[in-house]
C-alpha positions in Angstrom: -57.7 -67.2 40.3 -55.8 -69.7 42.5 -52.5 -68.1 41.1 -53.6 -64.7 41.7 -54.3 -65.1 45.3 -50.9 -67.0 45.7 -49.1 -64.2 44.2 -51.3 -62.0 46.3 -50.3 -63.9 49.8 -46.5 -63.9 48.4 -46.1 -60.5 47.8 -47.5 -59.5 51.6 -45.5 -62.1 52.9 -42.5 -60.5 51.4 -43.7 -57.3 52.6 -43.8 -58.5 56.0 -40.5 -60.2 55.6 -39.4 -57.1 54.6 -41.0 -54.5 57.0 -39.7 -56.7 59.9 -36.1 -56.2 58.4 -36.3 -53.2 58.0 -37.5 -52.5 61.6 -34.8 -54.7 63.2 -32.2 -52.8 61.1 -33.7 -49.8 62.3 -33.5 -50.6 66.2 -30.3 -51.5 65.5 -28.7 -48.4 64.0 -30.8 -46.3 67.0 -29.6 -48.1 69.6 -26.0 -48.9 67.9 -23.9 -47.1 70.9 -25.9 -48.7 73.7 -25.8 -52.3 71.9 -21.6 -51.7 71.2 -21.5 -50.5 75.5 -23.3 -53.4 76.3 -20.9 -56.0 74.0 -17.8 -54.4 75.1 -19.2 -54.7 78.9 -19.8 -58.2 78.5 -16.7 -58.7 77.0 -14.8 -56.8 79.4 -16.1 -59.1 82.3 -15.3 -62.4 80.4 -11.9 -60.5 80.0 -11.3 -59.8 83.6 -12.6 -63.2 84.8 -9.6 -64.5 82.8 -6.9 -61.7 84.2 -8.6 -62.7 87.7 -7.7 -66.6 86.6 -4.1 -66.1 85.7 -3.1 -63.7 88.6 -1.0 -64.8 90.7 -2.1 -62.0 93.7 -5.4 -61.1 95.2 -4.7 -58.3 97.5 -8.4 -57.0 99.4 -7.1 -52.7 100.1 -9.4 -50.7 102.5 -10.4 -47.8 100.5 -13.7 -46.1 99.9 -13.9 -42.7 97.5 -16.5 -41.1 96.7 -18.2 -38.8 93.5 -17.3 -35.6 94.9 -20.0 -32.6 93.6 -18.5 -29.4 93.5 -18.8 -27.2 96.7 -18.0 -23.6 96.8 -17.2 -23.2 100.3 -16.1 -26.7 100.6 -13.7 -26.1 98.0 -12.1 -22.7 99.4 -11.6 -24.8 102.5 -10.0 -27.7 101.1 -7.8 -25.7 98.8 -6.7 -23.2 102.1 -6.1 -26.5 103.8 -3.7 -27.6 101.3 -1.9 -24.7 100.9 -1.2 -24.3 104.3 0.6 -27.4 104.2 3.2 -26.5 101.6 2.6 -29.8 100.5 6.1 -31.6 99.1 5.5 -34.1 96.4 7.8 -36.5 96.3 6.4 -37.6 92.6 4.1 -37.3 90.1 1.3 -39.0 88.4 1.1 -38.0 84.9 -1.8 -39.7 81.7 -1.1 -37.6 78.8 -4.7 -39.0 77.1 -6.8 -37.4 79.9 -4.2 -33.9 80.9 -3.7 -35.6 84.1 -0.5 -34.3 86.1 -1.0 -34.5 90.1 1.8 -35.1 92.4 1.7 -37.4 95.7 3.0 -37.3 98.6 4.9 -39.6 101.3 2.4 -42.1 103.1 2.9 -40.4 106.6 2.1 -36.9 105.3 -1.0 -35.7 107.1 -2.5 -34.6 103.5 -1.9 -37.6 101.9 -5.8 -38.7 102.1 -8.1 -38.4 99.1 -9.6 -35.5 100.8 -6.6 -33.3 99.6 -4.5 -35.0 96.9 -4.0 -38.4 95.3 -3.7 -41.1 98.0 -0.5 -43.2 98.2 -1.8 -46.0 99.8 -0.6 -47.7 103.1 -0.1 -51.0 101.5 1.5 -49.4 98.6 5.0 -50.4 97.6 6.5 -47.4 95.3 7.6 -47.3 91.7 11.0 -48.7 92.6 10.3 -51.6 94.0 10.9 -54.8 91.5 7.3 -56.5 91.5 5.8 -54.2 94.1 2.3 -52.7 93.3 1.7 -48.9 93.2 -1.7 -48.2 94.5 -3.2 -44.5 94.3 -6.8 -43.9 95.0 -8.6 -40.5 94.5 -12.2 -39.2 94.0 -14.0 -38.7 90.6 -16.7 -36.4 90.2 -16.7 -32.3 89.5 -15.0 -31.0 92.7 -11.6 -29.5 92.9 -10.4 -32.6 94.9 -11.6 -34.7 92.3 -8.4 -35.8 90.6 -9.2 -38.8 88.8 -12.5 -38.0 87.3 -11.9 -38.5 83.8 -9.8 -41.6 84.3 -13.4 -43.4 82.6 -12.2 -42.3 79.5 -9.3 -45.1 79.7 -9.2 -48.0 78.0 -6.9 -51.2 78.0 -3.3 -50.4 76.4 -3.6 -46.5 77.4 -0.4 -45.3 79.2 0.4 -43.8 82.2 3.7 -42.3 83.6 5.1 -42.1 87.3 8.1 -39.4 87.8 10.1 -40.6 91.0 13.6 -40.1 92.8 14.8 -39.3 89.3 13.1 -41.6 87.2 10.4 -42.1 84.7 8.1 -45.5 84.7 6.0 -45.9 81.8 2.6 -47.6 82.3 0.2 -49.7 80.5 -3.1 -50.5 81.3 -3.8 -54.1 80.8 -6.5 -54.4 82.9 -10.2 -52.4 84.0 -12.9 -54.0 86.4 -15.4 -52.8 89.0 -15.7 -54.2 92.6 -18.8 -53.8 94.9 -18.5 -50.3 96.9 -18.4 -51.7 100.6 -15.1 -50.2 102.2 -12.3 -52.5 100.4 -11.1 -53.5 97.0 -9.7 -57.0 95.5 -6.4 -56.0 93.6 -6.2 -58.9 90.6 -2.4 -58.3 89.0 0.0 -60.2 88.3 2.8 -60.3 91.0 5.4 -61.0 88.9 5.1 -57.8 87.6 5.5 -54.2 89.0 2.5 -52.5 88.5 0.7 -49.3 89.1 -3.3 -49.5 90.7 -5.5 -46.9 90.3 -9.0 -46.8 92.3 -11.8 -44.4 92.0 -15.6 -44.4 91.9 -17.5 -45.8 89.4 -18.5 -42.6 86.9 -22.5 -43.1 87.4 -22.5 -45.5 89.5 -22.6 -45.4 93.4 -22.7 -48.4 94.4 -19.2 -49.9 92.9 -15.5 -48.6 92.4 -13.3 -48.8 89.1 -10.0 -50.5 89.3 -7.2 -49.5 86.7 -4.1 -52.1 86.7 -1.3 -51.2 84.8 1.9 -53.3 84.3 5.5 -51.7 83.7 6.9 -51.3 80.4 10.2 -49.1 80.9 12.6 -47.5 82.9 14.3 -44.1 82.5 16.1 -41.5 83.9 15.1 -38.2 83.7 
């Protein structure tokens, strides 16, 4: 009789065992994506504590862009606006993973705000400058002005290309981190290395921006 009950209390503790399994393994496989977003966040940060670390350069940019809805009548204006200008780009911005081409323009053009194109920032130095830093900011969001709204969709090692005065630099990203939305940004890069910045807002997210650094790889003449 003993036996029996022993056998009895085995076999629902094995159940048990067993139904708990199979519950974990179950909130596992539903909530798979969301666990993977959460590690690869986690590891990102532990990653750009390190980049932040090693850098040799902490510049602090005043910048602010915003997730920019689309607006009919706002976006008649804005594109009258800019045509008006015949704007001249003296370059290009081009990321062949996300169809992005969209020139810039000179620093002291009038239109060269995030309001009308990608920004060249003030503090900018341009492609051609050995260890200089090329910053660009420009809104995300659904808008017409919204340039870099699928930049979210890059990830470490992805290239990007600059076309200026006759030459091509080739990009890659080696770096992706948020900063606190509150009117300026902490560029992390390493100074030893010519690189290209790219700032916009944080896609669902209001209250932070998204910093892409990308260091130089090549040089070519096109």
């Amino acid at each position: 009789m003993a036996t029996r009950n022993k056998h009895k209390v085995d076999k629902e503790t094995m159940l048990i065992i067993v139904g708990s399994l199979l519950l974990i393994i179950s909130f596992i496989l539903y909530h798979y994506e969301k666990i993977l977003m959460v590690l690869d966040e986690l590891i990102n940060n532990i990653e750009t504590e390190k980049f932040k670390e090693k850098t040799r350069d902490d510049l602090e940019v005043n910048v602010d862009v915003e997730y920019i809805e689309s607006d009919d009548n706002n976006q008649n204006q804005t594109q009258g606006e800019v045509s008006s200008s015949n704007p001249n780009y003296i370059g290009f911005l081009e990321i062949d993973k996300i169809n992005l081409r969209q020139g810039f323009l000179p620093k002291e053009s009038t239109y060269n705000y995030i309001d009308y194109h990608v920004q060249v920032l003030k503090v900018a130095d341009f492609p051609d400058v050995v260890g200089g830093n090329f910053i660009l900011a420009a809104h995300s969001g659904n808008s017409y002005i919204a340039y870099f709204h699928n930049l979210y969709k890059l990830t470490k090692g992805d290239m990007a290309k600059v076309y200026y005065k006759g030459k091509l630099y080739r990009y890659k990203i080696v770096n992706i981190y948020k900063e606190k939305k509150d009117g300026s940004v902490n560029i992390y890069r390493d100074s030893t290395k010519t690189t290209l910045t790219m700032i916009t807002c944080t896609r669902n997210d209001k209250t932070t921006q998204t910093i892409y650094i990308a260091e130089l790889i090549g040089v070519e003449t096109y």
